[in-house]
C-alpha positions as a Python dict, from the first residue, in 0.01 Angstrom:
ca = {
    (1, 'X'): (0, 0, 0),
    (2, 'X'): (73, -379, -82),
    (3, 'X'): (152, -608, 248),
    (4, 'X'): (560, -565, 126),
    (5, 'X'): (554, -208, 120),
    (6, 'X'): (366, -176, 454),
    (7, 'X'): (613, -366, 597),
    (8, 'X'): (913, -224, 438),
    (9, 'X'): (761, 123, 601),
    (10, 'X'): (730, -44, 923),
    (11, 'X'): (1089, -111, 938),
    (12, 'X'): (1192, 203, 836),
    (13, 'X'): (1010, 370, 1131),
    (14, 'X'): (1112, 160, 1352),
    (15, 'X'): (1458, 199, 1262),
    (16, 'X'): (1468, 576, 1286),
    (17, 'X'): (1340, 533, 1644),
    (18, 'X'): (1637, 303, 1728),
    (19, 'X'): (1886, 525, 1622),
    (20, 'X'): (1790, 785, 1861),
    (21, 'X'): (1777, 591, 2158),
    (22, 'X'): (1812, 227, 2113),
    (23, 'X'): (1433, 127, 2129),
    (24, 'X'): (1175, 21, 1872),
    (25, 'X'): (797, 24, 2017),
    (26, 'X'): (927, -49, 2364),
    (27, 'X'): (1086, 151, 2612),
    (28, 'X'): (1238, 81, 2939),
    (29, 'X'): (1108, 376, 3152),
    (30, 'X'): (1197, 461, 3519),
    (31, 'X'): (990, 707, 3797),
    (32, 'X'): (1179, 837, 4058),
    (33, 'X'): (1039, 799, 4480),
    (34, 'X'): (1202, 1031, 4662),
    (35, 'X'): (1143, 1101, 5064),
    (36, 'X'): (1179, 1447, 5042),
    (37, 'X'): (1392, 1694, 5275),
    (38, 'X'): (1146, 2001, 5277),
    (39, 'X'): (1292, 2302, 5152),
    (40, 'X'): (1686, 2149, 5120),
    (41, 'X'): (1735, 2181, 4782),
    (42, 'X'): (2103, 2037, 4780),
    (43, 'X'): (1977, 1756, 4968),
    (44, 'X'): (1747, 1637, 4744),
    (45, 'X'): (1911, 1794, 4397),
    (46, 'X'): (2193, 1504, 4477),
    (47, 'X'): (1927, 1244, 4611),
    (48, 'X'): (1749, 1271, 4268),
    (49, 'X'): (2031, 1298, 4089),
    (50, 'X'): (2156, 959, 4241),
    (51, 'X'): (1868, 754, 4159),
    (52, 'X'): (1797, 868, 3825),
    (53, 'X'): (2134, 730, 3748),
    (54, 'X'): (2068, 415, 3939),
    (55, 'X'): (1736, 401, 3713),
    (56, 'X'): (1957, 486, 3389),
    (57, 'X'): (2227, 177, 3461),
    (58, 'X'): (1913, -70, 3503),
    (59, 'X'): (1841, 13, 3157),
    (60, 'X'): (1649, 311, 3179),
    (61, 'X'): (1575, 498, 2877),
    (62, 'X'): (1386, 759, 3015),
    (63, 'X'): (1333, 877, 3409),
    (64, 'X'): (1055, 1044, 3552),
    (65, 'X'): (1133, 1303, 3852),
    (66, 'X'): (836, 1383, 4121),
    (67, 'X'): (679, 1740, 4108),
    (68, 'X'): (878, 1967, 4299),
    (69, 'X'): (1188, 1716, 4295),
    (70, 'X'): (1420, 1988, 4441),
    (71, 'X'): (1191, 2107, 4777),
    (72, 'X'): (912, 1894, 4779),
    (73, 'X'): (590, 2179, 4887),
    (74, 'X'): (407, 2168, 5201),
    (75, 'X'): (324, 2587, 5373),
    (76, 'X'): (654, 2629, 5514),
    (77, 'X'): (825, 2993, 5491),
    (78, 'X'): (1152, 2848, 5379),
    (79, 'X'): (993, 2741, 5055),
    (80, 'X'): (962, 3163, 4953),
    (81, 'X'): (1348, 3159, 4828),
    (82, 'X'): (1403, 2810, 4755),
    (83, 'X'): (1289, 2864, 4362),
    (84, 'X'): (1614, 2820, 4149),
    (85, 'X'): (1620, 3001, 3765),
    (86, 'X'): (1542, 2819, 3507),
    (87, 'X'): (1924, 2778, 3382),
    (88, 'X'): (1958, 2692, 3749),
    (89, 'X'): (2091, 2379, 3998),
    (90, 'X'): (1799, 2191, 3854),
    (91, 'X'): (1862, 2219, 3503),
    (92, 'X'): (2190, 2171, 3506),
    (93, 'X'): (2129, 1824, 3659),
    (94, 'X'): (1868, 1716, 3451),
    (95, 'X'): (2085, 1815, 3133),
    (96, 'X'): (2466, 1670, 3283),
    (97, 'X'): (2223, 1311, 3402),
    (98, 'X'): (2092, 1315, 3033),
    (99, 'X'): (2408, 1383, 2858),
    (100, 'X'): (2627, 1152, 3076),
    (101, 'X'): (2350, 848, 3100),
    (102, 'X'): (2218, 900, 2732),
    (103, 'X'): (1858, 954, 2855),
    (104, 'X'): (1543, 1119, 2839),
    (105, 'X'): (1477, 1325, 3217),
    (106, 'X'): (1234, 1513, 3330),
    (107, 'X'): (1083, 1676, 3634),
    (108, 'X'): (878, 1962, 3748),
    (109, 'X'): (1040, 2243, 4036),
    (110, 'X'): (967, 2565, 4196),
    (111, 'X'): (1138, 2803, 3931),
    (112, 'X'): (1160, 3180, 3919),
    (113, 'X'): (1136, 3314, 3568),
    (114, 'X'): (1305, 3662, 3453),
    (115, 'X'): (934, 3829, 3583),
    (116, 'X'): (969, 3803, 3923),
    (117, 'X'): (684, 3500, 3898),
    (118, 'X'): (755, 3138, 4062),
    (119, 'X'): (609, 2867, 3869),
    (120, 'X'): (602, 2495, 3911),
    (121, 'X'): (825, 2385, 3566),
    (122, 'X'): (833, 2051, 3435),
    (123, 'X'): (1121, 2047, 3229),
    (124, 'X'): (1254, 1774, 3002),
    (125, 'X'): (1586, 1715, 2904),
    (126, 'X'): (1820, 1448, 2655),
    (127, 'X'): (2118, 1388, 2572),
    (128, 'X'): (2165, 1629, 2341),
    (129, 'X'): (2015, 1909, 2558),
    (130, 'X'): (1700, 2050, 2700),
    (131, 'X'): (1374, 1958, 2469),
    (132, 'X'): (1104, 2168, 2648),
    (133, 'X'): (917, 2263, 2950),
    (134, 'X'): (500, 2280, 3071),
    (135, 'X'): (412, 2477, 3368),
    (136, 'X'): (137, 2352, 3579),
    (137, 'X'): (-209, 2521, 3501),
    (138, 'X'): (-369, 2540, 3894),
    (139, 'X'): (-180, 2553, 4205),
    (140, 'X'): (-354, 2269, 4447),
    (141, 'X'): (-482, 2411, 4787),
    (142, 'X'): (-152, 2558, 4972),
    (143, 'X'): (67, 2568, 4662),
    (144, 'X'): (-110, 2878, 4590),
    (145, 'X'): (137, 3061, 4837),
    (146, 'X'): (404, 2869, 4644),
    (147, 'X'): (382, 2955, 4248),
    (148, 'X'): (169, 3072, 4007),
    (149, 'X'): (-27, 2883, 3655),
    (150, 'X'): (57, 2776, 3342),
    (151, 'X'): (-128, 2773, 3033),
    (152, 'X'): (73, 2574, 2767),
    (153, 'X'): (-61, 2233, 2635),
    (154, 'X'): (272, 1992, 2796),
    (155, 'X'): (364, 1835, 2477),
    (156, 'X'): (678, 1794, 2439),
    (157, 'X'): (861, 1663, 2116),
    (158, 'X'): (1207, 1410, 2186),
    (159, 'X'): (1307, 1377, 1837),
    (160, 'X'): (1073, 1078, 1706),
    (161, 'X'): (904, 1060, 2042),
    (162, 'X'): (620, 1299, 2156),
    (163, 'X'): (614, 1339, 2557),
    (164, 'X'): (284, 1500, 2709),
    (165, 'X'): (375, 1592, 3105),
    (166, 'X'): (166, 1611, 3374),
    (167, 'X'): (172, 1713, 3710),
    (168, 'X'): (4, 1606, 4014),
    (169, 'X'): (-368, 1718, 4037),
    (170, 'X'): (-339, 1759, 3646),
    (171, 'X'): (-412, 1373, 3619),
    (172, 'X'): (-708, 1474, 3803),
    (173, 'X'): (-838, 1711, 3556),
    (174, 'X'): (-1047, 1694, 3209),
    (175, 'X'): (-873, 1937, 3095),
    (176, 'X'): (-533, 1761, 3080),
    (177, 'X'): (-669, 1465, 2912),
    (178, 'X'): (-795, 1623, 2633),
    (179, 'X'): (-495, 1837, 2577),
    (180, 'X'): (-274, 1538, 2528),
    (181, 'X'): (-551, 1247, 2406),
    (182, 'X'): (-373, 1130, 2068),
    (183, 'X'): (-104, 1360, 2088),
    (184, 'X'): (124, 1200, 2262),
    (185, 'X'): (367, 867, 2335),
    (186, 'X'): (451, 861, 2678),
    (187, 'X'): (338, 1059, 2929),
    (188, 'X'): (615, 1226, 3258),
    (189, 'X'): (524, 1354, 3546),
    (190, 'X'): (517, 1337, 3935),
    (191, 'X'): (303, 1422, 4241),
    (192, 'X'): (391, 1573, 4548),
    (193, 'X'): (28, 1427, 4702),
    (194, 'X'): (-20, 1504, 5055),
    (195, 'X'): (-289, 1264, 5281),
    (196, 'X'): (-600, 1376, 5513),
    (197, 'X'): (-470, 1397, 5925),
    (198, 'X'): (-676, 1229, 6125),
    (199, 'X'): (-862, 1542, 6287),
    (200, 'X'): (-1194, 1494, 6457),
    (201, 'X'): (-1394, 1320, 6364),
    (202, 'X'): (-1165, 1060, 6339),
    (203, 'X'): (-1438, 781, 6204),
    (204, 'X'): (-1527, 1047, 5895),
    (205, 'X'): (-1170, 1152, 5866),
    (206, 'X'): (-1018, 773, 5856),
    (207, 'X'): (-1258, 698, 5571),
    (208, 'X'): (-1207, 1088, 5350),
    (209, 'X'): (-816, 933, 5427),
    (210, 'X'): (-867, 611, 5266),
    (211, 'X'): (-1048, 754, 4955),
    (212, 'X'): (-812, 1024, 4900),
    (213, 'X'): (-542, 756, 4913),
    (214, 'X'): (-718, 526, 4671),
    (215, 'X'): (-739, 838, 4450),
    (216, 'X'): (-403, 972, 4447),
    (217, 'X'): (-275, 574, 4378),
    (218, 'X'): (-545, 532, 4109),
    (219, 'X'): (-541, 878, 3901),
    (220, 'X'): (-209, 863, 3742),
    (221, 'X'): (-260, 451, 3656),
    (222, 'X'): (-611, 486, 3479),
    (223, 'X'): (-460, 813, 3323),
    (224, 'X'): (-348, 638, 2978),
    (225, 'X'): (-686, 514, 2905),
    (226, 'X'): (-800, 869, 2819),
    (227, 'X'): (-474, 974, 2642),
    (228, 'X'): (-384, 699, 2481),
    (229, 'X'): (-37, 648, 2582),
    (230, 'X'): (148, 508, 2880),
    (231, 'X'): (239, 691, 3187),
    (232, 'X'): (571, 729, 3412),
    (233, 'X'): (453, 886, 3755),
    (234, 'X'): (683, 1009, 3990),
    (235, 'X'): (663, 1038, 4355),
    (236, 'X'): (726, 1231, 4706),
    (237, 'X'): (706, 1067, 4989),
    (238, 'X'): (757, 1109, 5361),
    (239, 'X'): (630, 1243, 5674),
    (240, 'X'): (615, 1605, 5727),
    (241, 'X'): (419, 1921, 5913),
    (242, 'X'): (308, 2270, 5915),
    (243, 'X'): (63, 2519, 5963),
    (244, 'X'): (-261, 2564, 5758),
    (245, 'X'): (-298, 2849, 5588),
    (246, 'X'): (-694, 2909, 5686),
    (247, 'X'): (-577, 2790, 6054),
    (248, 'X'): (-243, 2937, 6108),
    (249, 'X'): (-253, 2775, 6448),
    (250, 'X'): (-334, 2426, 6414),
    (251, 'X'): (-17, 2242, 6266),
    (252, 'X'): (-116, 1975, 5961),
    (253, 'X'): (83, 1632, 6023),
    (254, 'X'): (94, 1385, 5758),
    (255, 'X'): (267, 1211, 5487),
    (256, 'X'): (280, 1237, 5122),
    (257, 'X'): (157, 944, 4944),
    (258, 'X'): (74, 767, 4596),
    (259, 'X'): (394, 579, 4522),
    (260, 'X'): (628, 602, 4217),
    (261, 'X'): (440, 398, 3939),
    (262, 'X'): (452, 277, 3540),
    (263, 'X'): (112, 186, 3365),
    (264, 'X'): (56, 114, 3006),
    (265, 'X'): (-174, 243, 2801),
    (266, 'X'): (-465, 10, 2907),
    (267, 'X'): (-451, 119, 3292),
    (268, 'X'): (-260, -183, 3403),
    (269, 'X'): (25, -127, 3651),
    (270, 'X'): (333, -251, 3551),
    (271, 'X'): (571, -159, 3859),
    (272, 'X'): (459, 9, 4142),
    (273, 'X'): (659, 148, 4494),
    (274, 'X'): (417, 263, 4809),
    (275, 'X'): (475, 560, 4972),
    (276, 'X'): (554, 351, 5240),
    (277, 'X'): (919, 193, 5074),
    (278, 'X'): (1038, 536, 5097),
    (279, 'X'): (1294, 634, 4844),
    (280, 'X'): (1394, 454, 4493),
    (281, 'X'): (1252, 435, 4180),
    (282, 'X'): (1006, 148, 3973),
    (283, 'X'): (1150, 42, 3601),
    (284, 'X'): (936, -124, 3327),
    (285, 'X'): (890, -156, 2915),
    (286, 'X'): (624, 5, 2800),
    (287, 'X'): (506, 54, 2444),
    (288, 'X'): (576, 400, 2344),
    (289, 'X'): (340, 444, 2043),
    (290, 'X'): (4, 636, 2079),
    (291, 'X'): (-333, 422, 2079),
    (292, 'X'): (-692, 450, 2069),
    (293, 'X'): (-819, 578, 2395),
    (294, 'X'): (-1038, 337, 2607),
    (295, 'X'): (-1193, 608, 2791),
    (296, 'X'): (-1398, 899, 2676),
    (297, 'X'): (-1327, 1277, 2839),
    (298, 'X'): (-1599, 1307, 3043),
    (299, 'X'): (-1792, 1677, 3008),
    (300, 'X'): (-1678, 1783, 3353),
    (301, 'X'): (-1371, 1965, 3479),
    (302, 'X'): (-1257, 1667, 3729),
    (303, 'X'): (-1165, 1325, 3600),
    (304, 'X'): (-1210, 1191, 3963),
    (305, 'X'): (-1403, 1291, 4284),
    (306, 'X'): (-1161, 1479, 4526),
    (307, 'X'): (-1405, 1445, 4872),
    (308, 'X'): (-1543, 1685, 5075),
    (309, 'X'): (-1198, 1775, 5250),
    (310, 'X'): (-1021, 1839, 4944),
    (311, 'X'): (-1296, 2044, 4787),
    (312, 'X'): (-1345, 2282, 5071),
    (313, 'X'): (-976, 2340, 5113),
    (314, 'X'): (-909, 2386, 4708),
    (315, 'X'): (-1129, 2695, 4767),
    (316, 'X'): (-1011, 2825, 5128),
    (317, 'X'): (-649, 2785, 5033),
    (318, 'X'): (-620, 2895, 4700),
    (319, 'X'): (-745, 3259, 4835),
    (320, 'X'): (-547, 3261, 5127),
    (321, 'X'): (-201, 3123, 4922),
    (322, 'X'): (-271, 3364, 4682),
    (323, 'X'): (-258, 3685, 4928),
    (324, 'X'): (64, 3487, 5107),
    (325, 'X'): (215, 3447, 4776),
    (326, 'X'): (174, 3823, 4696),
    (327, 'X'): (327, 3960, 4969),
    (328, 'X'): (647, 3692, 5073),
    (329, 'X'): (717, 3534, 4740),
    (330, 'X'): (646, 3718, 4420),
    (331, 'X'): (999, 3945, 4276),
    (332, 'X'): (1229, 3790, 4513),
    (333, 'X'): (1574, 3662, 4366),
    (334, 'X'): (1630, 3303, 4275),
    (335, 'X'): (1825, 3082, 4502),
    (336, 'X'): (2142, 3038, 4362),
    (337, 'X'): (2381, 2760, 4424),
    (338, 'X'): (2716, 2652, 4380),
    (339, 'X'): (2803, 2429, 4117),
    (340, 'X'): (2888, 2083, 4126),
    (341, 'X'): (3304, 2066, 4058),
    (342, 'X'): (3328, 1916, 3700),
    (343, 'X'): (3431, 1576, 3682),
    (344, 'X'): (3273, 1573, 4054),
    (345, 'X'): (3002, 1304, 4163),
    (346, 'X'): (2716, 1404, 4338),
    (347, 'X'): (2662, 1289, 4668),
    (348, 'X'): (2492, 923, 4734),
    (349, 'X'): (2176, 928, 4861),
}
């Protein structure tokens, strides 16, 4: 191909990419902080639905949710029938804020399929509809009384755009990375990332604290570097308590953490929001065209060390959510809500 040809094809491209959405290479793209109400899913339904409108009049083209954008998950018992359907309250917002705002929208929520089965569903929507959907593969610690696994790869095709999603503790994993590395041109998803109390002994639990929030800030920013692509990260944040599952009478207190967050491709942070700010949402360009990954996959299951705390209550929790999730959450009925009044706006948050 002569240098005229080349970059005769080059416009062409790029001009089939504008007429979807008003973007060449670059893309304005917008994550979502939201300090959760636990378990109040019309609450934070209208909270989310606020701000990702906010986001889309800044000049949003595309808006990140956090994981579990609806309830936000800690081991409460209100959480077992707060899973909506999946043509539920949370769909129908994502699709009414992409059709009305002209955007891509995504975000991942505690959904109860047709089998009786809760899952945590990352679903992505645009103006013209809903595009697709990834479950999360692993339940972390107590969101094993919460939902069950996924096992699809999370990419996600928006006409000329390809969107791999990730949730949470699946920027922490191998696994994700290599299911997305060169497939993909932006990657969506949230955390719901919850910090280490300060039990005794405080001097070892201060410093497990500080490393597990270095993590949870750092996993989704480096992320890109092993797919290739930038990243949107969306966040919950907020104090909150309950029991432990392994220690049904010692009450966790904490806060969720991370922060709301854009990175290119490269690692770099382009707009960040602390846990800390409580809720909003970060906005920046990004290039939105797949590159050469910087990092290699390493041959292990976890991108990043987790700490001793973490580790220990992965195992404990995941077999005592599982037994609670068995017996007070699997074949119950979806929560059902009343729809918003057409031509209605939702409530500010």
């Amino acid at each position: 191909m002569d240098g005229e040809s080349a970059r005769h094809w080059e416009r062409s491209i790029v001009g089939e990419l504008a007429d979807w959405a008003g973007y060449d290479h670059s893309m304005r793209v917008a994550a979502v902080q939201l300090e959760v109400a636990l378990a109040d899913v019309p609450a934070n339904l209208a909270a989310c639905e606020s701000l990702a409108r906010d986001a889309a009049r800044a000049g949003a083209q595309a808006v990140a949710l956090p994981e579990f954008f609806t309830t936000g998950a800690a081991f409460v018992p209100e959480l077992a029938d707060a899973a909506l359907a999946p043509d539920g309250a949370a769909t129908d917002m994502l699709l009414r804020v992409g059709r009305d705002e002209r955007v891509l929208i995504g975000g991942s929520f505690l959904c109860r399929d047709a089998d009786g089965e809760v899952r945590n569903a990352f679903l992505l929507a645009g103006p013209d509809g809903l595009l697709g959907r990834h479950d999360k593969d692993l339940p972390t610690m107590w969101e094993n009384a919460l939902y069950v696994g996924g096992d699809d790869d999370g990419v996600i095709e928006a006409g000329e755009l390809t969107v791999g999603a990730a949730v949470c503790w699946e920027f922490m994993r191998s696994g994700t990375a290599r299911r997305l590395r060169g497939r993909v041109d932006l990657v969506m998803g949230g955390s719901n990332w919850w910090s280490i109390p300060r039990w005794p002994p405080a001097v070892y639990t201060r410093r497990a604290e500080a490393a597990n929030g270095a993590t949870a800030a750092r996993a989704p920013s480096v992320f890109g570097r092993y797919v290739g692509a930038p990243v949107a990260h969306a966040a919950i944040t907020g104090a909150f308590s309950c029991p432990m599952p392994e220690l049904p009478a010692v009450t966790y207190r904490g806060r969720f953490e991370g922060g709301a967050q854009i990175a290119d491709a490269h690692g770099r942070v382009l707009a960040r929001r602390a846990g800390s700010e409580g809720s909003g949402y970060v906005i920046a360009d990004v290039e939105v065209r797949r590159t050469e990954p910087r990092e290699q996959v390493p041959d292990r299951f976890w991108l990043h060390r987790r700490g001793a705390v973490p580790a220990i209550a992965w195992n404990t929790e995941r077999l005592l959510g599982r037994r609670w999730y068995a017996r007070h959450v699997r074949g119950r009925p979806p929560l059902t809500l009343d729809p918003t009044p057409a031509g209605a706006s939702p409530a500010r948050y």
